[in-house]
C-alpha positions, -999 to +999 in steps of 0.1 A: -185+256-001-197+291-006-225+306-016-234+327-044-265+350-043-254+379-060-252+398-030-231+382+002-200+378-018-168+388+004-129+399-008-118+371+013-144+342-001-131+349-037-095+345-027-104+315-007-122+297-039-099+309-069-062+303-048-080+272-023-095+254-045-133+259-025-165+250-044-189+270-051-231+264-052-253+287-060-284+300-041-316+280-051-340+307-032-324+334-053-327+313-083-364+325-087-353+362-093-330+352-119-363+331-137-382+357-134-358+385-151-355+358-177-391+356-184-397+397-188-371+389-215-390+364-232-423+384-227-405+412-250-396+387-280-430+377-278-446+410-281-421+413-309-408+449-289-371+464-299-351+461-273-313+473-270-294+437-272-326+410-271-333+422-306-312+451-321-275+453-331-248+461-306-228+499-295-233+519-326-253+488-345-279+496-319-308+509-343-306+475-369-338+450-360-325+416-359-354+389-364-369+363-341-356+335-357-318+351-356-315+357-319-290+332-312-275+337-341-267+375-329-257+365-295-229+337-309-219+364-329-214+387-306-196+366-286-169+352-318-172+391-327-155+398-294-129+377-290-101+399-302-077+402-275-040+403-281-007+393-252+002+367-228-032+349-207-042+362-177-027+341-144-052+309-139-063+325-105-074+357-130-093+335-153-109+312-123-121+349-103-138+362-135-159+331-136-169+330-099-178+369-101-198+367-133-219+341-120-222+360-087-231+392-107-257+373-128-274+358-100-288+390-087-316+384-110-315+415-133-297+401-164-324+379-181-300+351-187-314+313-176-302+293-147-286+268-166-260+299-178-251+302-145-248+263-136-224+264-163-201+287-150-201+273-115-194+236-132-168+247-150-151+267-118-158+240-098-146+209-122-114+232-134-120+246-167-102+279-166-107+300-200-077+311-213-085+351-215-056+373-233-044+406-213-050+432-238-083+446-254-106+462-228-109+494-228-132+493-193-163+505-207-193+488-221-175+465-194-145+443-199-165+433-237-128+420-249-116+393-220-154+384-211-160+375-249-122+347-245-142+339-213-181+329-224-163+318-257-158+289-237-196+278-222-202+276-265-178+254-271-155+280-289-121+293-276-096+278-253-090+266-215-069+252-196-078+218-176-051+199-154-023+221-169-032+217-206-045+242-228-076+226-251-102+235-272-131+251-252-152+222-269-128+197-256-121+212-223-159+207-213-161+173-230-130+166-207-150+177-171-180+159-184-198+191-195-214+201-226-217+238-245-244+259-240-263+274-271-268+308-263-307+328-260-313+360-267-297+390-243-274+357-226-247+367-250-247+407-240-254+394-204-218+375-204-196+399-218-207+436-206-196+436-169-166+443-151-156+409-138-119+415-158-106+441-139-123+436-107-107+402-105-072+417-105-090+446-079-100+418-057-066+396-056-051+434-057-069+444-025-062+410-007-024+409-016-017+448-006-035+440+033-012+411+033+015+433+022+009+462+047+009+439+078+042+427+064+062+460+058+051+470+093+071+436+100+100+448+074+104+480+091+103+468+129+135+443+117+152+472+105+146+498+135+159+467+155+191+459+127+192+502+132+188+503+172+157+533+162+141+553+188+110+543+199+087+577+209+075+585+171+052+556+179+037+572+214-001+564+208-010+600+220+011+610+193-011+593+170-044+601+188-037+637+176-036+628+142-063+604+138-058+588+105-072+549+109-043+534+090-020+557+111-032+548+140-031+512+130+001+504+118+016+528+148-002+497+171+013+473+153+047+492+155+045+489+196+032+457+194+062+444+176+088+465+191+076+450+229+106+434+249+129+447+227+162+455+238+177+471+207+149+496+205+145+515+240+144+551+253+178+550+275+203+543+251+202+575+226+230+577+200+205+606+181+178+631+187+153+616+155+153+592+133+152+593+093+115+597+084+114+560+065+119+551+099+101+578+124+070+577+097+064+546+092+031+551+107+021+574+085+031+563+051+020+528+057-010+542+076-023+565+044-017+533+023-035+514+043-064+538+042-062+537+006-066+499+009-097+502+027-112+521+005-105+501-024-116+473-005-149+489+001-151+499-039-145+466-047-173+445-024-199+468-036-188+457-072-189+424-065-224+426-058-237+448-085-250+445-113-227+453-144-245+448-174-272+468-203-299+471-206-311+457-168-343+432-168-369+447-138-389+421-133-409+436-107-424+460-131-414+441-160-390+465-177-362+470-193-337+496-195-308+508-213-284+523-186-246+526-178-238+503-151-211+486-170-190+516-170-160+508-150-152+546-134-156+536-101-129+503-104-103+522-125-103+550-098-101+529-070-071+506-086-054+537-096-053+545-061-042+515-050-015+510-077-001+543-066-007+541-023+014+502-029+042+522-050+047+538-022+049+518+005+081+501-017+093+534-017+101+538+020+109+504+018+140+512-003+151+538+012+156+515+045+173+492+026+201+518+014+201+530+056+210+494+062+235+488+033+248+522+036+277+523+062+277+560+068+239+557+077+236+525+098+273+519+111+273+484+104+300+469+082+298+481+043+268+464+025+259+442+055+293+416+045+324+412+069+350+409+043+335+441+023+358+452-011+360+411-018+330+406-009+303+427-024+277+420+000+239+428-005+255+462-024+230+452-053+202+439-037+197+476-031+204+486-070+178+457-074+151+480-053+159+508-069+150+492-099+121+480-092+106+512-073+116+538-104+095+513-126+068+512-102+069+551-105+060+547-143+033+521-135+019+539-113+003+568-140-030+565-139-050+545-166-086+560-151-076+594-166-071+585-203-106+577-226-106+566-265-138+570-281-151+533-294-178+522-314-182+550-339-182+574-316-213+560-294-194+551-267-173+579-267-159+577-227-142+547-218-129+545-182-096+523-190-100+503-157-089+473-171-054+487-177-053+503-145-064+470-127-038+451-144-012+473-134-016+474-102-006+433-099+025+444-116+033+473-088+023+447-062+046+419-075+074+449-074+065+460-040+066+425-029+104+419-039+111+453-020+100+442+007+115+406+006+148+428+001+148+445+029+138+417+053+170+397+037+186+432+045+176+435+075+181+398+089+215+403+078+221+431+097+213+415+129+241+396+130+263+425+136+244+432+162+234+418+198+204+394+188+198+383+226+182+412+227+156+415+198+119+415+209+095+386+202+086+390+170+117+400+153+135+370+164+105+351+151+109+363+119+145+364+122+143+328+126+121+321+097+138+342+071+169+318+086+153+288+074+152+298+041+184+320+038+212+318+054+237+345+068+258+358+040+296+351+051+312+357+014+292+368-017+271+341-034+239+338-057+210+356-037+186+359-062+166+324-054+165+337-020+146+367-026+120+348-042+116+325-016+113+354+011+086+370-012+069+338-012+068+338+028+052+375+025+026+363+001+016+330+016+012+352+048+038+338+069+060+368+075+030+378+092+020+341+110+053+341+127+050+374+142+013+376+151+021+340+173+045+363+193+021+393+194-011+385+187-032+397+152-021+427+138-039+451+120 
């Protein structure tokens, strides 16, 4: 079970809930802040004050009155209003995180919504109601108003979701789970739909997915300096200590740590002076993407926690103000970063997959096959790489640094984070078939070579890869086998099988 409070909530806890299946409750103690926000609301209806988005119009509408007795009215309408988004649904796992981190958001107790909004949204994570949200129509400011509008559309009975694999009405999909639709109170509609919870899903699941992905191309290149016979002394830890980068020096540990009782990579038997840099700097082009993990990592657990939405209820002095917090700069920034630092880590990951294919480079038999010119071997595994890095290259163009004014002009900087989150689950799918490449690559290449002698962990992953994909002794079908490589890096098992041999890696 975890807990949500609004201000506790970890990377790993959301990816243990939306991919695990773990139940969520929320904080009775912290329950009181979130009454009390909602009663400075109520305070300003009574008083009969104007107030941005209890009782005006929305973005540009802002200066229109709306009466008392149309206050749920306006925030339905907002909501229906909203729901214009265009493309394909989010992934389940998407649609499951946005619940789980609106709910989180709107239990700090600044949004003036009721606690029986956010009962709903933890029912309907925890009973399986998944909205069905489209991709397209957030422009990241104002907060993700598009894909949070398909979301909430749900809680009143309007849009769609999916329960047990079928797609319903929202109406239905509640009545199915035992649940029935909320009519929405004033500022509860405005409360739902202007935060960030869009793109800082994919941020989250982004951030988990590229640390599982960095322990794993550490893996991906040690099998290849073994499949290669690489020198060993670029990974000296004074070497590092003089450049003290902490994902340098991390992945460098790992590096040693994986290469230990090798007898394909040692000091005595020298056939060169250096290696190629995707092997001799690993260190430090997985290291500075690793770096760039952590920060987005840190970007994304202070968003988490925040509060995301206008105007934000103070009940201690019982006001309410009109700010910017939805704006989602610091996401799209941070996503961008990682979309580009993950790029690149498939990068060097392709250019040790043409060393290994490459006779000329690795001295092993033409594209890894005995029988090479019948056989064609893993020669387009590689064009397959290549493929997938050039389009990673295009994805990678930053979303944060494009803005289209919206709403007549009022909101007239958008921050475009959503596109940049969503992007970056595209480059990390990508990066993740690279990397399944070259460990099918590389496992191939070491049977040309003396096996006895690979260290621990290599022939633990050797021997893993080899349950799922056999040596290639004449050409056949390989693309299945990718896939089910890529789903050993993404369940984490790559990295189970060597850390049993090692211990954790970084």
């Amino acid at each position: 079970m975890i807990l949500l409070d609004g201000n506790h909530l970890g990377i790993e806890s959301v990816v243990r809930a939306v991919r695990q299946y773990e139940k969520l409750a929320v904080d009775q103690h912290q329950l009181a802040a979130v009454g009390a926000s909602r009663r400075v609301v109520e305070a300003v209806i009574d008083q009969g004050q104007a107030v941005y988005g209890i009782n005006t119009g929305f973005g540009k509408l802002a200066d229109v009155s709306i009466s008392p007795q149309s206050l749920a009215e306006l925030q339905r309408n907002l909501i229906l209003s909203h729901c214009s988004g265009v493309g394909e649904f989010v992934p389940l796992e998407i649609g499951r995180a946005m619940l789980m981190l609106r709910a989180n958001a709107l239990m700090k107790g600044y949004s003036g919504v009721r606690p029986e909004l956010i009962r709903l949204l933890v029912e309907m994570f925890n009973r399986g109601v998944t909205p069905a949200v489209p991709q397209q129509g957030s422009v990241g400011a104002s907060g993700d108003l598009v894909p949070l509008a398909h979301m909430s559309a749900v809680l009143i009975g309007e849009g769609r979701a999916w329960v047990d694999g079928q797609l319903l009405p929202g109406a239905e999909a509640l009545r199915r789970v035992g649940l029935t639709p909320l009519t929405l109170e004033a500022k509860e509609g405005l409360a739902l739909i202007n935060g960030t919870q869009y793109m800082t899903a994919y941020g989250v699941l982004g951030v988990y997915d590229a640390q599982v992905l960095a322990k794993t191309a550490d893996i991906a290149g040690v099998l290849t300096m073994e499949a290669l016979g690489a020198l060993p002394d670029a990974f000296d830890a004074e070497v590092h200590r003089l450049r003290p980068h902490p994902g340098q020096m991390a992945s460098a540990e790992n590096v040693r740590k994986l290469i230990a009782g090798s007898g394909l990579i040692n000091r005595s038997q020298r056939q060169r002076i250096q290696d190629a840099y995707s092997l001799r700097c690993i260190p430090q082009v997985h290291g500075a993407t690793r770096d760039a993990i952590r920060y987005a990592g840190q970007v994304l657990t202070i968003e988490i926690n925040s509060v995301t939405d206008n105007p934000v209820v103070l009940a201690d002095g019982e006001r309410i103000i009109s700010a910017g917090n939805f704006h989602g700069q610091p996401v799209a920034l941070a996503t961008d970063f990682l979309g580009i630092a993950v790029a690149e880590m498939a990068n060097i990951s392709e250019r040790r997959i043409e060393r290994l294919v490459n006779p000329a480079l690795s001295g092993l038999p033409p594209f890894l096959v005995s029988n090479s010119g019948l056989n064609s071997g893993y020669m387009i595994s590689q064009y397959t790489a290549a493929a997938l890095v050039s389009e990673n290259k295009v994805l990678a163009h930053p979303g944060s640094v494009d803005s289209i004014p919206t709403s007549a002009n009022q909101e007239d900087h958008v921050s475009m984070g959503s596109i940049a989150a969503k992007k970056l689950r595209a480059i990390l799918e990508n990066a993740q078939h690279v990397l399944a490449i070259e460990l099918v690559c590389a496992c191939q290449a070491l049977e040309f070579v003396e096996r006895r002698k690979l260290g621990p962990a290599a022939q633990a992953v050797y021997g893993l890869i080899r349950s799922a994909v056999p040596p290639l002794v004449q050409d056949r079908i390989i693309a299945q086998e990718i896939g089910e490589v890529r789903e050993l890096i993404t369940t984490g098992r790559i990295a189970a099988a060597a850390e049993a041999e090692v211990g954790k890696l970084h």
